[in-house]
Gaussian input, Z-matrix of N, CA and C with variables (Angstrom, degrees):
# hf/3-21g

backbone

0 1
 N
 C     1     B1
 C     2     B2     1     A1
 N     3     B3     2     A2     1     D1
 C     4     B4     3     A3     2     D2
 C     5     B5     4     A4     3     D3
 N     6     B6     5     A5     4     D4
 C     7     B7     6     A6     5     D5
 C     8     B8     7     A7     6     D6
 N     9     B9     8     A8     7     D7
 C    10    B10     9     A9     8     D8
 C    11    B11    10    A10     9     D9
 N    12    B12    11    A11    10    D10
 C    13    B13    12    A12    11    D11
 C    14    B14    13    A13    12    D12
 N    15    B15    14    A14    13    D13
 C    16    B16    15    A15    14    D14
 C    17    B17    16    A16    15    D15
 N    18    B18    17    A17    16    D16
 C    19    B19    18    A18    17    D17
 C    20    B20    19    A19    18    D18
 N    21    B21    20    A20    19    D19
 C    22    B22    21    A21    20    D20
 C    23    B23    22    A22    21    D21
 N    24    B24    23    A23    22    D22
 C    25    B25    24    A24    23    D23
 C    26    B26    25    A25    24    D24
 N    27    B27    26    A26    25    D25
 C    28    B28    27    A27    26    D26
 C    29    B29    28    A28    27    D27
 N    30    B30    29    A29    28    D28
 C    31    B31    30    A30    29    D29
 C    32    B32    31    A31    30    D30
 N    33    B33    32    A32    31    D31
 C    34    B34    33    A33    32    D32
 C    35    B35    34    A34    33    D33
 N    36    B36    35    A35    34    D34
 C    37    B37    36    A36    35    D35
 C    38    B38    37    A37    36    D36
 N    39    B39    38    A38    37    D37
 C    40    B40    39    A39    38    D38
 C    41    B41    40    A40    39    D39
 N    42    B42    41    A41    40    D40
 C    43    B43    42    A42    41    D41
 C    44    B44    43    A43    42    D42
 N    45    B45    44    A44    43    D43
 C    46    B46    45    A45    44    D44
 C    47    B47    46    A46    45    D45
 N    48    B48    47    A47    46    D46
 C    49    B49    48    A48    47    D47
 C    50    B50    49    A49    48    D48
 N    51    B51    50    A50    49    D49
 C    52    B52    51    A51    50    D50
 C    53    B53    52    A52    51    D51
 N    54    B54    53    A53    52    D52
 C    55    B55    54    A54    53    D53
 C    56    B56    55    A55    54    D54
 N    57    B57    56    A56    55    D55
 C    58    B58    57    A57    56    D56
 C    59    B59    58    A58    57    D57
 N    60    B60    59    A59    58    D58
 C    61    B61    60    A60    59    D59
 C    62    B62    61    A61    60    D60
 N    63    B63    62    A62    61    D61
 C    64    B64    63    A63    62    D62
 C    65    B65    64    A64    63    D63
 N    66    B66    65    A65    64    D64
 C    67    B67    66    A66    65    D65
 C    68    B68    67    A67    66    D66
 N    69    B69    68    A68    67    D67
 C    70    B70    69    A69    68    D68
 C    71    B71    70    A70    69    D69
 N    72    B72    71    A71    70    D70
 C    73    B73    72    A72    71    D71
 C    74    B74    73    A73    72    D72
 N    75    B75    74    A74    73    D73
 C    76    B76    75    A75    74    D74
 C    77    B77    76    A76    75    D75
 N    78    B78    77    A77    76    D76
 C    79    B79    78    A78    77    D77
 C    80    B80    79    A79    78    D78
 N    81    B81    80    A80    79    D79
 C    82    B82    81    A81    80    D80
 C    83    B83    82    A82    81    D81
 N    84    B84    83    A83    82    D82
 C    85    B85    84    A84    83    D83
 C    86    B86    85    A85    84    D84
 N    87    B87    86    A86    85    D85
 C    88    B88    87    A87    86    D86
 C    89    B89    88    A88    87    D87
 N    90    B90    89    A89    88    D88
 C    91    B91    90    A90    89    D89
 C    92    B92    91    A91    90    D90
 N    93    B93    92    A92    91    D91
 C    94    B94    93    A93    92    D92
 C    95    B95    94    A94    93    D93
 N    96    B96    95    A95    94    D94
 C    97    B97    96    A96    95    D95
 C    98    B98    97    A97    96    D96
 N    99    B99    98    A98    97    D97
 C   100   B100    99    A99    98    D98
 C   101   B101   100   A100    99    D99
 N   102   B102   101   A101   100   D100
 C   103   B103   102   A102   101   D101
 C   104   B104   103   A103   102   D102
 N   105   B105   104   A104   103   D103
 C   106   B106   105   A105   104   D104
 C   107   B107   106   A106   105   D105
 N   108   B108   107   A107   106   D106
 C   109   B109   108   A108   107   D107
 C   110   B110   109   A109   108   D108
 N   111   B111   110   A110   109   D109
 C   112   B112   111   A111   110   D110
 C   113   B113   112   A112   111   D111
 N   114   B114   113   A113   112   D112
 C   115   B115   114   A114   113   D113
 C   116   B116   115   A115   114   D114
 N   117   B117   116   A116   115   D115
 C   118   B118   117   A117   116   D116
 C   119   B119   118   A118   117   D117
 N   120   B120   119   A119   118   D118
 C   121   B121   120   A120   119   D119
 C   122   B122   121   A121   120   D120
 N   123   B123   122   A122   121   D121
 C   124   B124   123   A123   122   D122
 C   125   B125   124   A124   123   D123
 N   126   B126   125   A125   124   D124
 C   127   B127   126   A126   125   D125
 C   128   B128   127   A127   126   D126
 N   129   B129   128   A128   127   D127
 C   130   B130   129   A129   128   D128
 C   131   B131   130   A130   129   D129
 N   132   B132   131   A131   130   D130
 C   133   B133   132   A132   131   D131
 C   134   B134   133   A133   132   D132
 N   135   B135   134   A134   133   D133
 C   136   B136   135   A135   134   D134
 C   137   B137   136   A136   135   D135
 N   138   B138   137   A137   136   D136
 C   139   B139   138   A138   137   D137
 C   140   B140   139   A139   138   D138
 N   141   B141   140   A140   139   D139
 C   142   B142   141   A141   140   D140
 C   143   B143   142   A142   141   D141
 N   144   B144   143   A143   142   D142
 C   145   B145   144   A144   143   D143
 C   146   B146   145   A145   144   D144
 N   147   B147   146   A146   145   D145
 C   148   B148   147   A147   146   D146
 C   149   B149   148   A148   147   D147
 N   150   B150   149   A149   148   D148
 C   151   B151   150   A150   149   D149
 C   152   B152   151   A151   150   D150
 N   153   B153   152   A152   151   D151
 C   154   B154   153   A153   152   D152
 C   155   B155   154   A154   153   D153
 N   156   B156   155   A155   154   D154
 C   157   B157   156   A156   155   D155
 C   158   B158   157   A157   156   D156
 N   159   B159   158   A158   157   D157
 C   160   B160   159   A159   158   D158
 C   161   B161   160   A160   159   D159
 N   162   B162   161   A161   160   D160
 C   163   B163   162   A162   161   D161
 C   164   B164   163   A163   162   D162
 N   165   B165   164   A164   163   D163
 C   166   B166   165   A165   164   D164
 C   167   B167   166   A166   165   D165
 N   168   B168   167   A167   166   D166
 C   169   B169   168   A168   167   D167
 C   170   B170   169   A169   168   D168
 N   171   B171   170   A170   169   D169
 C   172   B172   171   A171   170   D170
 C   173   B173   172   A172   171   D171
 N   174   B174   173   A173   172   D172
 C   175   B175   174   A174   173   D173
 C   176   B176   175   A175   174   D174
 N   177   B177   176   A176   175   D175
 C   178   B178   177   A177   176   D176
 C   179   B179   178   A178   177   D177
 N   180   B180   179   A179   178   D178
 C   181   B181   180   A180   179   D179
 C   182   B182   181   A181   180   D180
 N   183   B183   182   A182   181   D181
 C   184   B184   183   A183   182   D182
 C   185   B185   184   A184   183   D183

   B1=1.4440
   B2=1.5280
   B3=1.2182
   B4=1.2516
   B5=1.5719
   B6=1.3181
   B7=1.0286
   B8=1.4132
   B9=1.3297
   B10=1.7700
   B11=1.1924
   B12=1.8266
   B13=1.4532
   B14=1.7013
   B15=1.3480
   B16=1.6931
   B17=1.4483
   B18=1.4204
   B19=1.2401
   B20=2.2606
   B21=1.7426
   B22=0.9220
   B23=1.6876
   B24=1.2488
   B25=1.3211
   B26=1.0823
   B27=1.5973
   B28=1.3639
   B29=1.2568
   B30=1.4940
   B31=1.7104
   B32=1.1462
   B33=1.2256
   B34=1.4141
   B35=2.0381
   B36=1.8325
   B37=1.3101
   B38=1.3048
   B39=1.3582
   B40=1.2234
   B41=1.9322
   B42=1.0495
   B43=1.7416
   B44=1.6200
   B45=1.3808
   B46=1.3809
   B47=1.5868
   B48=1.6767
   B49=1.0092
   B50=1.2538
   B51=1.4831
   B52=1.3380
   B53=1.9268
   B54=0.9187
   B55=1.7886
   B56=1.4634
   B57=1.1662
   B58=1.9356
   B59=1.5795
   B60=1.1698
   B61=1.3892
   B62=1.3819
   B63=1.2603
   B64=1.7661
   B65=1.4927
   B66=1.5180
   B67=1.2170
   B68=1.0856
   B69=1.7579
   B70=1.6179
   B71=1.5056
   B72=1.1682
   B73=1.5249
   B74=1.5076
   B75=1.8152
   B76=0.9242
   B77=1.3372
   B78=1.2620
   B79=2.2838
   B80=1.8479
   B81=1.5470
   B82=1.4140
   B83=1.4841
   B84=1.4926
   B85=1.8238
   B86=0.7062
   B87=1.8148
   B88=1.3827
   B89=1.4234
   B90=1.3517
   B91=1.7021
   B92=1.4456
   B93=1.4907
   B94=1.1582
   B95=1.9843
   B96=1.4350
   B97=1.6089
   B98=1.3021
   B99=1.8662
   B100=1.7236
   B101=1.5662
   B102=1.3693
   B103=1.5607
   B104=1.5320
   B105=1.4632
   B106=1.4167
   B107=1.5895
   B108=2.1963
   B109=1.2284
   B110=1.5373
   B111=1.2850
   B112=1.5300
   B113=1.4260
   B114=1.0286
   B115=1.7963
   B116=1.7663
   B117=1.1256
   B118=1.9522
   B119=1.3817
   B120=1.8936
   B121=1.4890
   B122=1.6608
   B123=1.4455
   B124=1.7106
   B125=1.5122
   B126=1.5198
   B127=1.5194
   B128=1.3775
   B129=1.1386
   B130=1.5236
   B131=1.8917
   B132=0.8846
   B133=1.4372
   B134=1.4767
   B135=0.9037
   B136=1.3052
   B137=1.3192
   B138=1.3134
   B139=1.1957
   B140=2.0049
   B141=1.2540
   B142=1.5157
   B143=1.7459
   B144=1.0602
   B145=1.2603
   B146=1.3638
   B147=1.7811
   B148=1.5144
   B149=1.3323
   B150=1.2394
   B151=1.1474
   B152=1.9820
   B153=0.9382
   B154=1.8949
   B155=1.6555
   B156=1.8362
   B157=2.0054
   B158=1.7231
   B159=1.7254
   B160=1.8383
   B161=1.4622
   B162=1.4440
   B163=0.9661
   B164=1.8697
   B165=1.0355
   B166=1.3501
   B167=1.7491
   B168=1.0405
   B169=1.5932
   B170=1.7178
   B171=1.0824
   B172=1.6456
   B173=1.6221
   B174=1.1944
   B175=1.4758
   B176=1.2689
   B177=1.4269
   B178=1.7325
   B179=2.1592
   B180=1.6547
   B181=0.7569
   B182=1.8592
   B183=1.5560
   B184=1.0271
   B185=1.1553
   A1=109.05
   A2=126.12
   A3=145.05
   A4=118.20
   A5=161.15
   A6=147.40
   A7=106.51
   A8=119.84
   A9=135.77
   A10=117.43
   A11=105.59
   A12=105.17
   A13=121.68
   A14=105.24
   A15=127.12
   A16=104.32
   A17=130.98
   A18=118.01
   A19=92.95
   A20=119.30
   A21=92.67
   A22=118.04
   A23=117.51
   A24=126.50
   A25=109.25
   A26=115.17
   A27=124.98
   A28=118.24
   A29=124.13
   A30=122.87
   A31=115.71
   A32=114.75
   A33=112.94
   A34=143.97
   A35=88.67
   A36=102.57
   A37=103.79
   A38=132.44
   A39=149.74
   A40=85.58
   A41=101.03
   A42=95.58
   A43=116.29
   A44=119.45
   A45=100.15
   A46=100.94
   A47=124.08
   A48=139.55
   A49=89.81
   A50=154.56
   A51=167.05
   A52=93.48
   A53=105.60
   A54=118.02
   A55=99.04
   A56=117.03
   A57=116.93
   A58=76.40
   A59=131.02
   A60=118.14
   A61=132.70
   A62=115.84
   A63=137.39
   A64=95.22
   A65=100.19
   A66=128.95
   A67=119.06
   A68=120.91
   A69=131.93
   A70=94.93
   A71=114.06
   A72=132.91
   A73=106.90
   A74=122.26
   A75=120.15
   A76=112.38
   A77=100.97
   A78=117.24
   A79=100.74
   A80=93.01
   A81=84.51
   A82=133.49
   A83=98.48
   A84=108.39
   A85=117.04
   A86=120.56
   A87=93.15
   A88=128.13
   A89=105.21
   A90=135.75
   A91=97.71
   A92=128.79
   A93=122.17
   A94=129.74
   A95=105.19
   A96=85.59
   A97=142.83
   A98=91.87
   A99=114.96
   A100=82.15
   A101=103.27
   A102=143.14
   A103=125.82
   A104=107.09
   A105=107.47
   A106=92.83
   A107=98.37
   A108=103.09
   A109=121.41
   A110=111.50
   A111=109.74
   A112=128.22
   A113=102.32
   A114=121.27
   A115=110.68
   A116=110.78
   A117=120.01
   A118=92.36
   A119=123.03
   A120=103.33
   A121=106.93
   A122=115.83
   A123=93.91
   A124=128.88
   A125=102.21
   A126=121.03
   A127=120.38
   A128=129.05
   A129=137.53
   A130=74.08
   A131=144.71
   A132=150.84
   A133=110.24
   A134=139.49
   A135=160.54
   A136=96.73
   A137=145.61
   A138=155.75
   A139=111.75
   A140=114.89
   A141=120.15
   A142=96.44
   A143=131.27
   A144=111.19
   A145=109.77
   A146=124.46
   A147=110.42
   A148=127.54
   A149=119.75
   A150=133.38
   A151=111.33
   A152=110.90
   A153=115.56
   A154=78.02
   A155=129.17
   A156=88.12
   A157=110.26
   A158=116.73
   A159=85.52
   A160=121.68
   A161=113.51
   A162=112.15
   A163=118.68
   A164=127.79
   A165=129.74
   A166=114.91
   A167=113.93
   A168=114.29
   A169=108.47
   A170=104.37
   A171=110.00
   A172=116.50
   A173=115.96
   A174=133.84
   A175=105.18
   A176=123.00
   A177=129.56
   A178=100.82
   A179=98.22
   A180=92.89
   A181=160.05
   A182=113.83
   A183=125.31
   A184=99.21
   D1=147.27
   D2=-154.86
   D3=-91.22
   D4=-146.59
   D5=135.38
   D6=-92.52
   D7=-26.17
   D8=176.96
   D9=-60.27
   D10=-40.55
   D11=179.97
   D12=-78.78
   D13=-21.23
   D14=178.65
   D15=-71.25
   D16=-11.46
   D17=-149.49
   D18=-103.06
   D19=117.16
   D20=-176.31
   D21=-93.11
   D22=-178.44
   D23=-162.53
   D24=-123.75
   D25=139.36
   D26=-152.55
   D27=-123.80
   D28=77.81
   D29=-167.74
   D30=-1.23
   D31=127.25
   D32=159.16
   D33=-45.94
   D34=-21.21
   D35=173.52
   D36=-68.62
   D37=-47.91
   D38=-135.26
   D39=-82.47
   D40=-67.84
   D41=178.78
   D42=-62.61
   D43=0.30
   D44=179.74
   D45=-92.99
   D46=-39.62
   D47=169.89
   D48=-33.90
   D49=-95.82
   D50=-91.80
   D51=-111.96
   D52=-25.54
   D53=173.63
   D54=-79.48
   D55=-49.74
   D56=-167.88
   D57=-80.91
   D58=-104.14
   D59=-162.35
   D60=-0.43
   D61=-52.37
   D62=161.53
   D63=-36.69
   D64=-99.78
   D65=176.85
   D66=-5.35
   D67=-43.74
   D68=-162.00
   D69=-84.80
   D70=-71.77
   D71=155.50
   D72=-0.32
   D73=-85.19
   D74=-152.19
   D75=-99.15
   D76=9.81
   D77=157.68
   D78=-63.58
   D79=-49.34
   D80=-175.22
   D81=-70.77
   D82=-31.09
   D83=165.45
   D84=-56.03
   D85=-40.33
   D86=-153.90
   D87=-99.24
   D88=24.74
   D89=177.20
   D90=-83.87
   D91=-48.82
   D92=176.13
   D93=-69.18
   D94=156.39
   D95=153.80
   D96=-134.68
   D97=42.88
   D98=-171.80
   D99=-161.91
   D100=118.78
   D101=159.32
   D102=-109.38
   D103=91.08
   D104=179.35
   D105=-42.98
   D106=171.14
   D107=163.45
   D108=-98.28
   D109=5.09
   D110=165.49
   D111=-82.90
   D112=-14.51
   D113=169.50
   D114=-81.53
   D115=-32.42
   D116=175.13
   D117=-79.26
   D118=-56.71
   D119=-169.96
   D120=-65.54
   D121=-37.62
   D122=-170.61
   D123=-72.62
   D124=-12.42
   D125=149.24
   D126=-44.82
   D127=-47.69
   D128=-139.05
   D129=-115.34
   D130=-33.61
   D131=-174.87
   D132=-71.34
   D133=-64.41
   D134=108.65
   D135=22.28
   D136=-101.34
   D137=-176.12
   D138=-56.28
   D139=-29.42
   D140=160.40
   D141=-61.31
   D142=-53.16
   D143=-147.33
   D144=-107.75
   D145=-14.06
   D146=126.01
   D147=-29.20
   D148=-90.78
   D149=179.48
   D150=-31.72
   D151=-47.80
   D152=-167.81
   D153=-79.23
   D154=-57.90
   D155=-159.58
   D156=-66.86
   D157=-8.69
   D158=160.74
   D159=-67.88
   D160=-53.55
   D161=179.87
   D162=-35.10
   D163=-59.29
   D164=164.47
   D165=-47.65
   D166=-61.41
   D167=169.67
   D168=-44.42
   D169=-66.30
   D170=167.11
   D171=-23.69
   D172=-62.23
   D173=176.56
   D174=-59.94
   D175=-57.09
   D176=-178.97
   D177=-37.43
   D178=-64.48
   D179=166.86
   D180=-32.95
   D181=-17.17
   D182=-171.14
   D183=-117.37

């Protein structure tokens, strides 16, 4: 097996969700010009834990 074939793949829905998420997020920053850092981590949190329940569903799957 290859390093290509090991590598898994991540629906495409799943990354657009995680794009609008961003997106929503950083509509709202960027009106401001002081961003606590608990508002960037629960952003960045937010999009970890999209992203990790495919990854886990993914796995369920096999």
């Amino acid at each position: 097996m290859t390093e290509l074939d090991e590598l898994e793949v991540t629906p495409v829905t799943t990354i657009e969700e995680a794009l609008a998420l961003i997106d929503k997020g950083l509509g709202g920053l960027t009106e401001r010009q002081l961003v606590s850092a608990s508002e960037v981590a629960d952003l960045l949190l937010d999009v970890r834990s999209l992203l990790s329940d495919t990854v886990l569903s993914d796995s369920a799957d096999i």
